[in-house]
C-alpha positions as MATLAB code, in Angstrom:
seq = 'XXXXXXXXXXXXXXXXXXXXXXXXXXXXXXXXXXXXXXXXXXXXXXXXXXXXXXXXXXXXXXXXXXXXXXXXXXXXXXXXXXXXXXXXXXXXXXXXXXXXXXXXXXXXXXXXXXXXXXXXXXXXXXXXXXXXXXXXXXXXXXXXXXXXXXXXXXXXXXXXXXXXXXXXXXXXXXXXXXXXXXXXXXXXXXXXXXXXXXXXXXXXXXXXXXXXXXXX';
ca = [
       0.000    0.000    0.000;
       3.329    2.522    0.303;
       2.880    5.062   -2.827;
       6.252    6.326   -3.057;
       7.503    8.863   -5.150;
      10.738    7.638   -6.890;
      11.326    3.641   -7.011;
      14.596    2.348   -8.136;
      15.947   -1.302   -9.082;
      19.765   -1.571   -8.321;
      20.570   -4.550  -11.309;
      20.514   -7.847  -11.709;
      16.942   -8.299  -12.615;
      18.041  -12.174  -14.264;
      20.927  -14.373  -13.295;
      21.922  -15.089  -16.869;
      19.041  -15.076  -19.900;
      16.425  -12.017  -20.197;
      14.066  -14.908  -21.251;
      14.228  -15.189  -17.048;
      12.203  -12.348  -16.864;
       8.741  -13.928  -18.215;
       8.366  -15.203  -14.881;
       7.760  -12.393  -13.083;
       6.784   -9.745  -15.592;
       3.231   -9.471  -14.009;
       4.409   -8.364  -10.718;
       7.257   -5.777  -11.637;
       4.998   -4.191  -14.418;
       3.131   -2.937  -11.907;
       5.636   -0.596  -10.185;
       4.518    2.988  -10.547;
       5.748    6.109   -9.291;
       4.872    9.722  -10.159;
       8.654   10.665  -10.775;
       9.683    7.932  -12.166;
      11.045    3.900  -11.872;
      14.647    4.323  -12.475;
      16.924    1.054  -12.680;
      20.643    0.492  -13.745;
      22.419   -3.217  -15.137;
      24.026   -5.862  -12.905;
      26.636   -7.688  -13.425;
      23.907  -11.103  -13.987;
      22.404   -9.150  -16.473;
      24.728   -9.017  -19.251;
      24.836  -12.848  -19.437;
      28.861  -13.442  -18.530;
      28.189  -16.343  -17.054;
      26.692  -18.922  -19.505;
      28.557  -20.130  -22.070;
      27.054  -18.789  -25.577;
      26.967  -21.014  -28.767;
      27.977  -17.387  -30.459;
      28.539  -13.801  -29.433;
      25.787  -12.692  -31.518;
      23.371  -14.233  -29.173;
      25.371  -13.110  -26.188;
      24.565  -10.085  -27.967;
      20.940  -10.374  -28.211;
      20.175  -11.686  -25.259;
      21.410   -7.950  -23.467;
      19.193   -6.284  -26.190;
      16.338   -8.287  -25.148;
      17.082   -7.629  -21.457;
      17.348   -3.777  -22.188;
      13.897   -3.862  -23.903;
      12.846   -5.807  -20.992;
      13.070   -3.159  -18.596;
      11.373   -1.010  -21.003;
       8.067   -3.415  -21.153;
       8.566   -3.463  -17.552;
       8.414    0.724  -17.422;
      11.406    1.259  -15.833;
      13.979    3.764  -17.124;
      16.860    1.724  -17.569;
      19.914    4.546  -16.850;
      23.246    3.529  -18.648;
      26.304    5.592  -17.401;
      23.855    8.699  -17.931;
      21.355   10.773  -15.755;
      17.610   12.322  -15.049;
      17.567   15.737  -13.653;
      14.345   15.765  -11.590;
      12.779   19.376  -10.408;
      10.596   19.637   -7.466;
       9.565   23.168   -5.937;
      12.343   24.905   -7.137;
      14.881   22.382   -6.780;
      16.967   20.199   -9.123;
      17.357   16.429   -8.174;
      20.205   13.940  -10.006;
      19.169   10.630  -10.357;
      22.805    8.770  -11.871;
      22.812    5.291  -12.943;
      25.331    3.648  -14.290;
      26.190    0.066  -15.675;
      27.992   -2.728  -13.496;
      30.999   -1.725  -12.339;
      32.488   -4.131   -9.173;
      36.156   -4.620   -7.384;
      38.736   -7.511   -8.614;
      36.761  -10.124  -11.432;
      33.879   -8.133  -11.925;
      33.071   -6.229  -14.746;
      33.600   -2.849  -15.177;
      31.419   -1.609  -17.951;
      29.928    1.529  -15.625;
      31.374    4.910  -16.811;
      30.477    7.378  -13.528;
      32.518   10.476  -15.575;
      29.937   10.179  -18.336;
      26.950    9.531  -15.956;
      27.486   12.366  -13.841;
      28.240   14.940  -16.588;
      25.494   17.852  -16.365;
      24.420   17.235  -12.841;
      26.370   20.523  -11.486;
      22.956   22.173  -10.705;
      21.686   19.733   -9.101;
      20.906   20.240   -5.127;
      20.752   16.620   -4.294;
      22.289   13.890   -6.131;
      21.548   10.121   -5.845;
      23.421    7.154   -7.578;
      22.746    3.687   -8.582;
      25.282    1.525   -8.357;
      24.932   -2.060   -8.584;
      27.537   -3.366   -6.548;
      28.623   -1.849   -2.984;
      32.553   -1.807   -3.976;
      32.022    1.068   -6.258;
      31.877    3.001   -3.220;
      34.895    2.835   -1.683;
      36.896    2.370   -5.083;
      35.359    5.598   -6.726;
      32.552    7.021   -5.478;
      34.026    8.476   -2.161;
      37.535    9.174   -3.545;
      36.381   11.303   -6.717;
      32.909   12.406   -6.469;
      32.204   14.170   -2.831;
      29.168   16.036   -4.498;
      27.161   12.415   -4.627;
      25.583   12.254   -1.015;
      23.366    8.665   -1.197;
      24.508    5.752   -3.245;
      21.746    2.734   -3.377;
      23.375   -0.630   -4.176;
      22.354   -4.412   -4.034;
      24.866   -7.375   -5.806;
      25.723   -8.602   -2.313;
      22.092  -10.659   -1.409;
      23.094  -10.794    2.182;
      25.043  -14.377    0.997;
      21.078  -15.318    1.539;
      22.526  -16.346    4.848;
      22.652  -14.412    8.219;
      22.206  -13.781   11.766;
      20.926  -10.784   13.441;
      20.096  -10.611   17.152;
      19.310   -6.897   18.583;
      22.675   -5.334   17.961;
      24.051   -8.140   16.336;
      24.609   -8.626   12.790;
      26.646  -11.402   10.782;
      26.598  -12.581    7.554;
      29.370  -14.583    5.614;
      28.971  -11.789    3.113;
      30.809   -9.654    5.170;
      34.137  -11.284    4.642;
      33.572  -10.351    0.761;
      31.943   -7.645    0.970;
      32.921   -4.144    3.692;
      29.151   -2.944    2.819;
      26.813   -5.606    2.266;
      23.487   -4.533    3.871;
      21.590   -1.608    5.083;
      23.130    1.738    5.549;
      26.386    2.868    5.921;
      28.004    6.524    6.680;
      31.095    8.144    5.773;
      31.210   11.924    6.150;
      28.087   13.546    4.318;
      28.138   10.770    1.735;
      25.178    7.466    2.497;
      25.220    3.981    1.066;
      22.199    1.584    1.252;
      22.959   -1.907    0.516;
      20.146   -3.803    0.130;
      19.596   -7.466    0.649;
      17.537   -7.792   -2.461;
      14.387  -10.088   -3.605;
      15.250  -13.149   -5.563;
      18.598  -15.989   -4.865;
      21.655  -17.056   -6.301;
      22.238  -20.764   -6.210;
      20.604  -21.730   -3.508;
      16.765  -21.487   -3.604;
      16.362  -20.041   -0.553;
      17.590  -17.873    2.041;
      18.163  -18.594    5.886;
      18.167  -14.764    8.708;
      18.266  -12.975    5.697;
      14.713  -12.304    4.356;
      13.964  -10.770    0.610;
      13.886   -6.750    1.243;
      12.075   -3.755   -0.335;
      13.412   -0.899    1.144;
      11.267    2.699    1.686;
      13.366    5.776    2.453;
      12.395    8.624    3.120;
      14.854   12.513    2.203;
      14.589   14.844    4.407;
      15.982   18.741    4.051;
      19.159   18.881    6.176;
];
């Protein structure tokens, strides 16, 4: 029943054909918001990890998954942005593709993404995987105060207990769930919906996440 304003998918909406999406087409088509459903790639989605019989349907299968997310409504953002404007006041919504630490790919380009977003009061970025963070984010662009991430799925494994929180994700991962502060900049990590592997997850239940901005 929550009617929020902005919605936005952080990537990986298959784990390696768009086909994968028929499944659940009927529930995510649904998603509406009056500024917008805004989304970004993961690194699942470009289909890295199945073994092609050639690269033109390695090809096609990320064109497919692009006009997925169109069918779907959401405004797929590749390494580029939306400039929002609400009484008065210019919001950046960045996405860019996957970029993640070590193996990962790297096909997100945050110079190109964040181009034109100067005016902007408030600017928010989608990045699939937490890393980006640390690696870039922080170092090189101080002006982006909330980064919302996902990749991580908690390892679908966890314990919490009032203060408490483990998960073997956090050996992989320094930010791999819920929010984390360094300065004026936010991350949100969330735990995400679906599973990798295992069908199933154990303390570490599918999230949707509401936020709520408030003026500082």
């Amino acid at each position: 029943n929550e009617k929020p304003d902005l919605i936005f998918f952080t990537g990986d909406l298959v784990n390696n054909e768009s086909s994968e999406v028929k499944e659940y087409i009927q529930v995510f088509d649904k998603l509406r918001a009056p500024l917008g459903v805004y989304s970004v790639t993961g690194n699942h989605d470009y289909g890295d990890y199945k073994s092609w019989a050639t690269k033109e349907a390695k090809q096609q299968n990320f064109k497919d998954l692009i006009e997925a997310h169109r069918l779907l409504g959401f405004d797929l953002l590749m390494n580029e942005n939306r400039i929002i404007e609400q009484s008065g006041e210019k919001l950046a919504i960045i996405g860019i593709e996957n970029w993640g630490a070590g193996r990962f790919s790297k096909y997100g380009k945050l110079e190109q993404a964040h181009a034109g977003t100067d005016a902007a009061t408030v600017k928010l970025l989608l990045s699939h995987d937490p890393s980006h963070w640390d690696a870039e984010v922080r170092p090189d662009y101080k002006d982006i105060d909330i980064a919302f991430a996902g990749h991580t799925h908690g390892f679908q494994f966890g314990v919490e207990w009032g203060d408490f929180k483990w998960s073997p994700s956090q050996y992989a991962y320094k930010q791999w769930a819920g929010l984390y502060t360094e300065g004026k900049q936010h991350l949100y990590v969330n735990r995400g919906f679906g599973y990798l592997g295992y069908p199933g997850r154990v303390g570490m239940p599918p999230e949707i996440t509401l936020m709520e901005l408030k003026r500082a």
